[in-house]
C-alpha positions as a printed Julia matrix, in Angstrom:
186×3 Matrix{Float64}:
 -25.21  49.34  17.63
 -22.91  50.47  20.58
 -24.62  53.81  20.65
 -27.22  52.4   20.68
 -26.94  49.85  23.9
 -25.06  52.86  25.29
 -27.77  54.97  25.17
 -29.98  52.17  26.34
 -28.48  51.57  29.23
 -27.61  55.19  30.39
 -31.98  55.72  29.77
 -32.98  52.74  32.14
 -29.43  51.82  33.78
 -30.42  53.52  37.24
 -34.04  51.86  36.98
 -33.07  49.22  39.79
 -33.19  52.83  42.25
 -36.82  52.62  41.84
 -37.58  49.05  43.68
 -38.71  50.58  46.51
 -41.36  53.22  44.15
 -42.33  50.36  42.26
 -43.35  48.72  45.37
 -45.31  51.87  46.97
 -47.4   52.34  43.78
 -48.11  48.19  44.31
 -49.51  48.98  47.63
 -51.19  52.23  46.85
 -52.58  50.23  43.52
 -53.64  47.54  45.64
 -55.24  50.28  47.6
 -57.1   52.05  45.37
 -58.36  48.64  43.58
 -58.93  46.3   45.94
 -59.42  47.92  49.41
 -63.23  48.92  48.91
 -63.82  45.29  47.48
 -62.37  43.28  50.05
 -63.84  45.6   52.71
 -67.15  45.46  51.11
 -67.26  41.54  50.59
 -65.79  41.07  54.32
 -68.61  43.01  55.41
 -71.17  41.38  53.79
 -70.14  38.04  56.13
 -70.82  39.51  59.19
 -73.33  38.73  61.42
 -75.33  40.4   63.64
 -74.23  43.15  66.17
 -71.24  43.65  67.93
 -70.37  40.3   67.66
 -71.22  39.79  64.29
 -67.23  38.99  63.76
 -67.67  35.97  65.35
 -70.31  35.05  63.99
 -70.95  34.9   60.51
 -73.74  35.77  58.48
 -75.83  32.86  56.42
 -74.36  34.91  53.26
 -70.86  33.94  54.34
 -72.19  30.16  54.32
 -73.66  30.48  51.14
 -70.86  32.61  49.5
 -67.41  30.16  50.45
 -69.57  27.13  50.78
 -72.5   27.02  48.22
 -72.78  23.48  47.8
 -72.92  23.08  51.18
 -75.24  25.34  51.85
 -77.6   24.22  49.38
 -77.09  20.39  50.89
 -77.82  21.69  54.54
 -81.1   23.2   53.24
 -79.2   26.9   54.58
 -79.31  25.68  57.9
 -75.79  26.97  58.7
 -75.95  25.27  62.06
 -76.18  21.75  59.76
 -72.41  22.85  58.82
 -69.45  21.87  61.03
 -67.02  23.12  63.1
 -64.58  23.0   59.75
 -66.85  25.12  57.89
 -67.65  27.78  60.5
 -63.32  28.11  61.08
 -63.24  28.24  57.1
 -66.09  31.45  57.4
 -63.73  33.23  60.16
 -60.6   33.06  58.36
 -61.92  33.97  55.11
 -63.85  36.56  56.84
 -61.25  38.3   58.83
 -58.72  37.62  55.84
 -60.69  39.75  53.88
 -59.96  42.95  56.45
 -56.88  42.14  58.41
 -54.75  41.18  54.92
 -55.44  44.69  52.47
 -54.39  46.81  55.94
 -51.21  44.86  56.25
 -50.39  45.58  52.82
 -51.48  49.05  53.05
 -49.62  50.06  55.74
 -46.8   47.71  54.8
 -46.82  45.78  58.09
 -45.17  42.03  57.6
 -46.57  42.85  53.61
 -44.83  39.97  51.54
 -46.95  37.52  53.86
 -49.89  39.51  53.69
 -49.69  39.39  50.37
 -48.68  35.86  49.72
 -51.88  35.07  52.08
 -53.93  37.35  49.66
 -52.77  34.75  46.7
 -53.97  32.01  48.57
 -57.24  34.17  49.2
 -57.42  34.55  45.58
 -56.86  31.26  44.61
 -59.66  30.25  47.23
 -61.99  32.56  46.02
 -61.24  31.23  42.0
 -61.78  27.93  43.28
 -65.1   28.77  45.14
 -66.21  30.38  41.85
 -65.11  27.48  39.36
 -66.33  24.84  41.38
 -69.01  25.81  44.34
 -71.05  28.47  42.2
 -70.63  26.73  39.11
 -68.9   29.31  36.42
 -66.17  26.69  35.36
 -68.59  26.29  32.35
 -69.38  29.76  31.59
 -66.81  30.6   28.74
 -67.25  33.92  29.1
 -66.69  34.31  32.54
 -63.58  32.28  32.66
 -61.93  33.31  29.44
 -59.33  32.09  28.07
 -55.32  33.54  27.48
 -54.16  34.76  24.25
 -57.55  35.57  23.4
 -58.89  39.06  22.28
 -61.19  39.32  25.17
 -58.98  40.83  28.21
 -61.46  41.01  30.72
 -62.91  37.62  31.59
 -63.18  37.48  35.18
 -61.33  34.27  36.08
 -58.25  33.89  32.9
 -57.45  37.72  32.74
 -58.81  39.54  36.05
 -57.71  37.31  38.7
 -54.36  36.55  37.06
 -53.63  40.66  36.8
 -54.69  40.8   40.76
 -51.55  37.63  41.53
 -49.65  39.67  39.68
 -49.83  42.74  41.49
 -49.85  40.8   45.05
 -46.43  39.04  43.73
 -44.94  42.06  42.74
 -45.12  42.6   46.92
 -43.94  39.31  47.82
 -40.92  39.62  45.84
 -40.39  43.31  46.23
 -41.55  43.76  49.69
 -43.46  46.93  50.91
 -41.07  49.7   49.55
 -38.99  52.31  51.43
 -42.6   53.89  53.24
 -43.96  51.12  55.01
 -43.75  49.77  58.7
 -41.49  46.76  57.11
 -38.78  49.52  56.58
 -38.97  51.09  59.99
 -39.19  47.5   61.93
 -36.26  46.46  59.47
 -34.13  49.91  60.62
 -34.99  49.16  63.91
 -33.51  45.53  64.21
 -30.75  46.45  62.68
 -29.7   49.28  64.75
 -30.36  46.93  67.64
 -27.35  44.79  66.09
């Protein structure tokens, strides 16, 4: 049994080394899977023009407030001040958070703020477009279904984002240089 933890431990002992790998492949994970979707969606809640980024399309309205929407008749001007500020920051969340984390710039709060996005964007779904009841959708843990969109999907995508809020953004990221610099400063 002591050759055996011996052996163990020699195998994966210098693991801890690869912190800073494990968080580069987070980023460049995050990267390849969610760039293009945030991008995309972020895109689709811009208005018009120029412009357009402050002032949000009558998709935005209708995708982070639904009920709302439907209420106002989707007269977006029948909204208030709340809602439009709600649009923005979801809107510009949706570009400004996946660079930080891709270029590792202040990336355990970009990625904590993606979390919240997340949990925003589950709660939008459950509740505003109405899949809370949709089995299917939802899903369930310990199940043999791992790709409901809510139970299994959304939980995988936390995961990922709190693998950068513990581990930070890894040895290649503007985190590391800023960090260098401060501390040669001291």
């Amino acid at each position: 049994m002591n050759t055996l933890i011996s052996l163990h431990n020699s195998v994966f002992g210098r693991l801890h080394q690869a912190d800073g790998a494990l968080s580069l492949l987070a980023r460049f994970l995050f990267a390849a899977i969610f760039l293009i979707y945030f991008w995309v969606s972020g895109l689709t809640k811009l208005g018009d023009g120029f412009f357009g980024l402050f002032s949000p399309s009558l998709g935005a309205y209708a995708q982070i407030f639904p009920r709302a929407m439907e209420a106002a008749g989707y007269d977006a001007s029948q909204l208030t001040f709340f809602h439009t500020i709600v649009v923005l920051a979801g809107t510009w969340a949706e570009f400004i958070l996946p660079i930080l984390i891709i270029i590792g710039l202040f990336t355990r709060l970009a990625a904590l703020g993606m979390v919240g996005f997340i949990a925003v964007q589950t709660a939008t779904d459950l509740i505003g477009h109405g899949v809370a009841s949709e089995a299917a959708t939802v899903g369930a843990w310990f199940d043999k279904a791992p790709d409901s969109m809510i139970m299994d999907q959304r939980v995988l995508w936390v995961f990922l984002l709190l693998v950068l809020v513990v581990k930070g953004a890894g040895a290649l990221s503007l985190d590391r240089i800023l960090k260098e610099r401060v501390a040669t400063k001291d």
